[in-house]
Every structure is written in C-alpha cells, then in structure tokens.
N, C-alpha and C positions, 0 to 999 in steps of 0.2 A: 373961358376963365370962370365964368360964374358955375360951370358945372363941376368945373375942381375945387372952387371955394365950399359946395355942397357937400362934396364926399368927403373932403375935410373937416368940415362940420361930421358928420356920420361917423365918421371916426374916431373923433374925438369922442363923442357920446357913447359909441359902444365902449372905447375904453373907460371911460367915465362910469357905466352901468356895471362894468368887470370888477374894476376899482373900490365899487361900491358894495358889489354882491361878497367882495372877500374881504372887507370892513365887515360885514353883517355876519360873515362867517366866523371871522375870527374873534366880536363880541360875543358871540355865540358861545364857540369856543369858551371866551374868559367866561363867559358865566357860566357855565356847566364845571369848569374847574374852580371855582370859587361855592359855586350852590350844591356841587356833589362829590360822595367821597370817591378816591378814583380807587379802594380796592373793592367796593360793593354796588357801586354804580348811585348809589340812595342820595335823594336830597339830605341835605344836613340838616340839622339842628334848626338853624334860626330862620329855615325855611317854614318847618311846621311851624315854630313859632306866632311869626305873621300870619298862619292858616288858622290857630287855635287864637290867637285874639280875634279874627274875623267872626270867627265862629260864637266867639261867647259874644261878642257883640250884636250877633243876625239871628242868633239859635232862638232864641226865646227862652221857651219852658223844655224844647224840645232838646232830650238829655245826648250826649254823644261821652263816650270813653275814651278819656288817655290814658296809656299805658306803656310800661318798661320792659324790654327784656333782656336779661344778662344773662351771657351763657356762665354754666357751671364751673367747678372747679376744678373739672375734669379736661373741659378747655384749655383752663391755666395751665392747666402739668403739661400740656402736647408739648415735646420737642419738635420745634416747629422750625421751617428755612422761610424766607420772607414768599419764595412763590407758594408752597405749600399753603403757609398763613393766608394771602392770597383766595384760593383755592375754595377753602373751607370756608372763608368768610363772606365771596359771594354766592359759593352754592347756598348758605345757609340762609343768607337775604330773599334766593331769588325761592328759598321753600316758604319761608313767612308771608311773601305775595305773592304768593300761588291761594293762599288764604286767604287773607286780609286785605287785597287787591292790591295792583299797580300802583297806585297814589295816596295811600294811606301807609305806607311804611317810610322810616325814616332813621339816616343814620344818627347815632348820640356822637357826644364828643370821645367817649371809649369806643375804642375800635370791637372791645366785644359788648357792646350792647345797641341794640338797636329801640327805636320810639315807634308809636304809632298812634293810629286816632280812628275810631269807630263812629261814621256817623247813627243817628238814629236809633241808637241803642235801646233795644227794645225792655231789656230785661236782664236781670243779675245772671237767669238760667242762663238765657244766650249766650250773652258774653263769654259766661265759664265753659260752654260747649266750645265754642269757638278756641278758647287759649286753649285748652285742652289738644284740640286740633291741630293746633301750631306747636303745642310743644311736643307732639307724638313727630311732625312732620321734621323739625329740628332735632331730634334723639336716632333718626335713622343714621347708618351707618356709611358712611363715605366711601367713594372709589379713589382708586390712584389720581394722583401721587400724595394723597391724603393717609395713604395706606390704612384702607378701613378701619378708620378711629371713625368712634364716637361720642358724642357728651350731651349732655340735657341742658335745661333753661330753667332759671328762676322769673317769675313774671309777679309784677306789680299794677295794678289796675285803678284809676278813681273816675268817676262819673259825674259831668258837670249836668243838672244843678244839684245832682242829689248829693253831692260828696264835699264839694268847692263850690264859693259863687265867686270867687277870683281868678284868673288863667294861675297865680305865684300859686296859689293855698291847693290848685289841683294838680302842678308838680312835684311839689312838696308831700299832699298826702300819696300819689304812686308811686313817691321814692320812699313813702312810711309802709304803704300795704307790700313791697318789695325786699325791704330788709328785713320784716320777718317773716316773710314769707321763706327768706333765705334759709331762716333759722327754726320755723315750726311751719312745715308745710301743709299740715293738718288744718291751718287756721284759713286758709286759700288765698288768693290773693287778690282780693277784692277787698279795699278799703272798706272799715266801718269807725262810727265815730271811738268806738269801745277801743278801736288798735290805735287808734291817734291818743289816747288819752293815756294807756298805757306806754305807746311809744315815747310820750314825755314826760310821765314816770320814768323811764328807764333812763331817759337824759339826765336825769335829776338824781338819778341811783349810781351815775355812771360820774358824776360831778363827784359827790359824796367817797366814792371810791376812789377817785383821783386822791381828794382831801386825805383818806386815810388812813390810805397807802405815803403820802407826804409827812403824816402827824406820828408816825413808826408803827402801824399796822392798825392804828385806835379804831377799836370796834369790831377786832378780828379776834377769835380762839377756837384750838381748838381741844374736841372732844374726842374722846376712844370710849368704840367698843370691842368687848374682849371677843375674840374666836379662842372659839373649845374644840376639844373630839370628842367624839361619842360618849366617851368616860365623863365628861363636863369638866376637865384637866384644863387648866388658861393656858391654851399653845400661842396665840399672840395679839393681837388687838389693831384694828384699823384708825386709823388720825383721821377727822371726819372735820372738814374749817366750819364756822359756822360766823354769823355778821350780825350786828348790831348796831344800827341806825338812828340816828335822833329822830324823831319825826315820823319814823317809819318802821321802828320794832324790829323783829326780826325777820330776814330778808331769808326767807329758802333757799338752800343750795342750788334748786332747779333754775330759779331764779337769775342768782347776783353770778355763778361760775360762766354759764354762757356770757353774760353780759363782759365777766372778767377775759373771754377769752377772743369776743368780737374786737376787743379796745386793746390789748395788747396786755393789760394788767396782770392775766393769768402766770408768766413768768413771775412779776415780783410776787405775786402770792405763792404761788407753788414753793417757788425758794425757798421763800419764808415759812410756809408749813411743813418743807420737808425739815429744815434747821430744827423747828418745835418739835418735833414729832421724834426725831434722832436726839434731839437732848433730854428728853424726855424720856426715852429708853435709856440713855445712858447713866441718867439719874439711878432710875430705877435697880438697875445692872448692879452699880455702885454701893447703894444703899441697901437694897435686897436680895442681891446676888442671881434675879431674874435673869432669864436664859430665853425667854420669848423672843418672837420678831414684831415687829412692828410694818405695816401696810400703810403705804400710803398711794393714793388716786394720782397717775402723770395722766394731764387730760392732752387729746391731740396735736396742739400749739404746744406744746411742752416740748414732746415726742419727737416733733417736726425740727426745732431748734438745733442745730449743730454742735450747742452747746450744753445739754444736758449732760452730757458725759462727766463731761471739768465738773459740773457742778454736782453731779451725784458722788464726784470720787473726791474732790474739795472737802464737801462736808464729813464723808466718812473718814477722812483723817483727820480734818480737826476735830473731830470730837473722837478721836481713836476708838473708832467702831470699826469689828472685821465687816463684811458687806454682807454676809450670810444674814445680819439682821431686819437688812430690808428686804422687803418684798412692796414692788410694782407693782400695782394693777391699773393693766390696761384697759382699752375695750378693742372688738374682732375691727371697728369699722376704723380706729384710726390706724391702725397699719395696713388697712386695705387702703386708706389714700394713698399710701406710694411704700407699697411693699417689699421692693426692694432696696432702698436706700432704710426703710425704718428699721427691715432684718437686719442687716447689720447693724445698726447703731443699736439695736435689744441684742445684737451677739455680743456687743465689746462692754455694755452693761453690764451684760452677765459673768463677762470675764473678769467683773470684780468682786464676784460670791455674790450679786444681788438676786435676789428670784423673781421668778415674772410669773403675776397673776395673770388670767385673761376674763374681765369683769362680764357680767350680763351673756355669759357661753349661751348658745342657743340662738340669740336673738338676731344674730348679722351672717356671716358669712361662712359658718361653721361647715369647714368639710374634710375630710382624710389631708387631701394635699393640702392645706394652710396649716394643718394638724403636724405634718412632714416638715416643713420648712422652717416655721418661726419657732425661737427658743422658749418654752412654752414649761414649767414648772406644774402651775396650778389649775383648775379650771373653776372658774364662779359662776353656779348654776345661775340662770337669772332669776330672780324674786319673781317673776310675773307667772312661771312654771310654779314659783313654790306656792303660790300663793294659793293655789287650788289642788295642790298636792296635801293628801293621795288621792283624794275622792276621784278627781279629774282623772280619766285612762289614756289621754293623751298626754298629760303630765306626767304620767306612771312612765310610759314608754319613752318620752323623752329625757327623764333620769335615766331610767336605764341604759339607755342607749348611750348617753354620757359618759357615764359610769364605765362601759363596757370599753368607746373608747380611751378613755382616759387609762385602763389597764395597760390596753394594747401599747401605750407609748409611754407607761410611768409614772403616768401625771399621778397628781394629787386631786379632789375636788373637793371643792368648800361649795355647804348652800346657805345661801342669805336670806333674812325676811322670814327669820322662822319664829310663830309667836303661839304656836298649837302642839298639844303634847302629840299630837297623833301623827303630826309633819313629824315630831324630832324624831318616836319610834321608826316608823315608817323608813325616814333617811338611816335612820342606824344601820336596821335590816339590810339597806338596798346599798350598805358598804362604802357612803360617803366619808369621808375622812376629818373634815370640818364645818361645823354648824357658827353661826353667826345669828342673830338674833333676838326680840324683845323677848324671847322663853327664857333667857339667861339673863339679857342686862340691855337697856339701851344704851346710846353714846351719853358717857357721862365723862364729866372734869377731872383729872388730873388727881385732885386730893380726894374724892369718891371712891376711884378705880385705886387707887392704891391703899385706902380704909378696906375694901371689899375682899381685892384679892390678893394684896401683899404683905398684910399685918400679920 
C-alpha cells in the first residue's frame, strides 16, 4: 500500500513537472509574440526602448548610436503579395544583422523601417563606415519569389551624449538627421546641431505656408523670364513662383518648393501658378496680340497625382486657351519613379496640344530608350553643363551630343543659365533652338515684361 501511495506521488509530480514545463513554454511563446515582429523575427520597439533607457542611465560619458532606417521609395512602388512582402522584409533584417549584430537591431512600429543601437561608438568615421555597409548590404538584389527587386535605404543617426542628453531629444534628433537625409543626401545622416536648427526653421516655414496658402496665396507671385532664339525673338517665357515671408524675407525656390512638396502644399500651389501663369498669357494675348507659350515647372507630386489632367484641361478652357500655349517642364528622374503609369498620363497631356519640356537633360537618366518612349517635345540642357560652356570640352561634347540627339527624334533644345556672350555665340553655332538667361533678362514681374517686350 505505501508503495502505490509513492508512485502516485511520482506521478503526479512528473505530471506536475509537464504541466509546468508547457506553462513555461507557452509564456515563452506569448512573449516572443508580444516582444517580436512575427514577419522579421526582430524585437520590437519598446523593447529597445527599456534597453536605451538602461543605457543612458549606466553609459556615462561613454557615447553609443541610435539610429533609423527606412527603406526607399522604390520599396513602396513593389507590387507586393503578403508572402512576397514577407520575404523581402526578413531577408532584409536578417542582412542589417549580419552587420550590426544579432541584438542590436530592431523592428520600428513601420513595417518598413527598422531601429538600432551601436554601443561604444567610437567615431562619426565609424559609424558612417558602418551604415554605409548596411546600406550596400540592403540594395542588393533579391531572389525568388521576390523576383529580383531591389531598393535602397534612407538612414538617420544621433549619438548620445554628443547629440541628445535625453533618450525623447535622441529619437527625435535621428528622426530630424533622417528626413533630410531623405531629401539632401549629400548632407549624411548624422545629426548635427546646424540640421536640428534648420530642421525647425523648416517647421516654422512650413507653418507660415500653411498660413498662406489659407490667407489666398499671401506672399506668393510669380515672375517670367522670357526664352528667345538665336535671333533674340521672345518665343515665350517661363512662370518662375517666388515667396515672401514676414520675418524671414525671401525664401529660395530651392528652399520652400521641396518643403511644398514634402507636406502636400505643392498641389495647391502648382494650381495656383499654373491659373497665374495661363491668365497671364491670356491677358497678354488679348491686349497685345502675343502669340508666345508660356512654361511652367509640374514638379513630381504633381505628375504623380491622378489628377493633373482635370486640372490642366479645367484651366485651359476656362480661360479659353488652345493647349499648344503651355509648355511642361518636367525633370528625367520624376518619370523614372514609375515610368509607365507617368507615360501615359504625359501622353493624354499631350493630347491636349500641351508640349513637354524635359528640364535639367543631361543630369539623370538620359538614354536613346527613355528618348524612344516618353512624349518628349523639348530638351533643357541643364545649367550645370552651361555654366562652363564652351571653355569646358566636356561640356562641348555633351551639347553636342544633345543636340545630335535631339535631331534624331525632332526635339527642340533650349539652354538655360546663359549669362556670357561667348555661351550665347557658341550655343548659336552648335544649332540650339532656345536660350534662356540673365544675357537677355532675368525673371521679372508682369508689368516689367510687358514694358520690355510688349509695348
């Protein structure tokens, strides 16, 4: 009796110990579905978290890196099936720790971005060495069923304590070294205090823009400069916006247009410059019988819009203007973000008489087949070619070479930024069609250009 009371005992305790072990399993279990994402395998977010406040609490002086990284916008465009997406998104984790090690990456709350933390950060070189590394290792190109896509990475970096003495101020500054890095990758992306000071400039520009775009454009006009031919004949003038700021003067196109086009603004202004700019010709038309076209800049968020069409063929009938009057100008890189949806929407453009520039030729993607495919009127040499033309023999050759295509397929070419008699001769000679530039006029107002060239 007492030796069956024992194995009873025994028994119950091995189940007891079973019992237990798959309790232990399956908190296990819940916490790896609660701490990690399940399509990249990566602790989450608020795990680094509680790791970066330990750290800024234990580190001392001793500096470590956090930093962002978002995949590109070449990611976005993938037409993706959820295993594909899948797919891409842990191979591209498991490339970032292959670098950065096993327990220093981390998923974000965006499925395409991931976090991380560098301890012991030796140096700004390092560091850059390092992301460098990571983002040659993320741009390689993928196997099936990925069907060999590929995309890049934008990265954001801040360094506690050189950067932030806070954990908030050092997520905040590698979400500031991040989006412009987005936007001027020249600049790197390693926070400094110059990018945070600017970056809240830009808040403050981007405020003010709100304002007045709300106030009926206050603070917005624009200016034309006239394009000539060879003869110095006014064939037709580009609408160029320009801003005016309280507080802050005049804001560069380089400036406030990117900012217009990060925040969404770029449509109401576009609108709104193209309405100026075509009643403006029509004035003209009207009153002096001018016969010019009129240019005006659709910047990429434009292009991309579904809607630009309605609103290019809207405006040319309410202001009964044939379409032959405007002329687009593009640039090569925003129809290379999705070149087959943007060709056609420049082909059903064009089916309204409108021409199509292609701004800055030269500098993006310029080849016979893009040459072949999109509807393509004019070509605009880019300024950075004219600017050391002729002297430059590289600049020689790359006019000509323009030139030569542009024959082969009809174009027209205009060069811009010409402010030297020896550029205007020179371009005559080598058969360009239209000059642009302060050798003739820079962008001036409305009652100047029509004192100048219309009286």
């Amino acid at each position: 009796m007492e030796f069956s009371n024992q194995k009873t005992c025994e028994e119950q305790l091995r189940k007891l110990r079973i019992e237990l072990q798959l309790e232990q399993e399956h908190a296990q279990q819940l916490e790896r579905l609660l701490n990690h994402d399940p399509d990249t395998g990566l602790p989450q977010r608020h795990v680094l978290v509680r790791r970066l406040m330990k750290m800024v609490r234990d580190s001392g002086e001793t500096p470590f890196a956090y930093g962002i990284i978002r995949l590109d916008r070449r990611y976005q465009r993938i037409k993706y099936t959820r295993d594909r997406i899948k797919v891409l998104l842990y191979i591209t984790a498991e490339r970032i720790k292959s670098i950065l090690g096993e327990g220093n990456v981390y998923q974000s709350d965006r499925s395409d971005e991931f976090l991380f933390v560098m301890e012991n950060a030796e140096s700004e070189q390092a560091i850059t060495e390092i992301i460098e590394e990571v983002q040659t290792a993320i741009s390689e190109k993928h196997n099936a069923p990925a069907s060999d896509l590929s995309f890049g990475s934008n990265v954001g970096v801040a360094v506690y304590p050189w950067h932030a003495q806070k954990l908030e101020e050092l997520e905040v500054n590698a979400e500031i070294a991040l989006g412009i890095y987005e936007r001027k990758r020249e600049q790197g992306f390693l926070y400094t205090p110059e990018l945070g000071e600017r970056f809240h400039e830009n808040e403050a520009l981007v405020h003010q823009m709100h304002q007045s775009i709300q106030d009926g454009f206050n603070g917005f006009y624009v200016v034309y400069q006239p394009i000539i031919d060879t003869d110095k004949t006014v064939m037709g003038c580009e609408a160029l916006m320009r801003w005016t700021v309280p507080g802050f003067g005049a804001i560069p196109p380089a400036r406030f247009i990117p900012l217009a086009e990060e925040n969404g603004y770029i449509r109401f202004l576009g609108k709104w410059v193209l309405y100026q700019a075509l009643n403006q010709i029509r004035l003209w038309r009207e009153t002096h019988g001018t016969d010019f076209f009129m240019s005006v800049n659709l910047s990429t968020v434009q292009l991309e819009s579904p809607e630009i069409l309605s609103d290019i063929e809207t405006a040319l009938t309410t202001l009964e203007l044939p379409g032959e009057v405007l002329h687009l100008e593009i640039t090569e890189s925003s129809v290379m973000e999705n070149p087959v949806e943007i060709t056609s929407r420049l082909r059903a453009i064009r089916e309204l008489g409108v021409k199509i520039m292609v701004d800055d030729f030269g500098t993006g993607y310029s080849n016979l087949n893009y040459l072949h495919q999109f509807p393509v009127d004019t070509l605009k040499i880019a300024k950075e070619f004219i600017d050391v033309y002729p002297a430059d023999g590289g600049a020689r050759e790359l006019v000509r070479a323009i030139q030569g295509l542009a024959e082969s397929f009809g174009f027209n070419t205009l060069a811009e930024g010409i402010e030297r008699q020896e550029q205007f001769d020179a371009l005559k000679t080598s058969g360009v069609h239209f000059i642009q530039g302060y050798i003739f006029s820079p962008p001036i107002d409305p009652a100047e250009f029509e004192e100048k060239y219309l009286m």
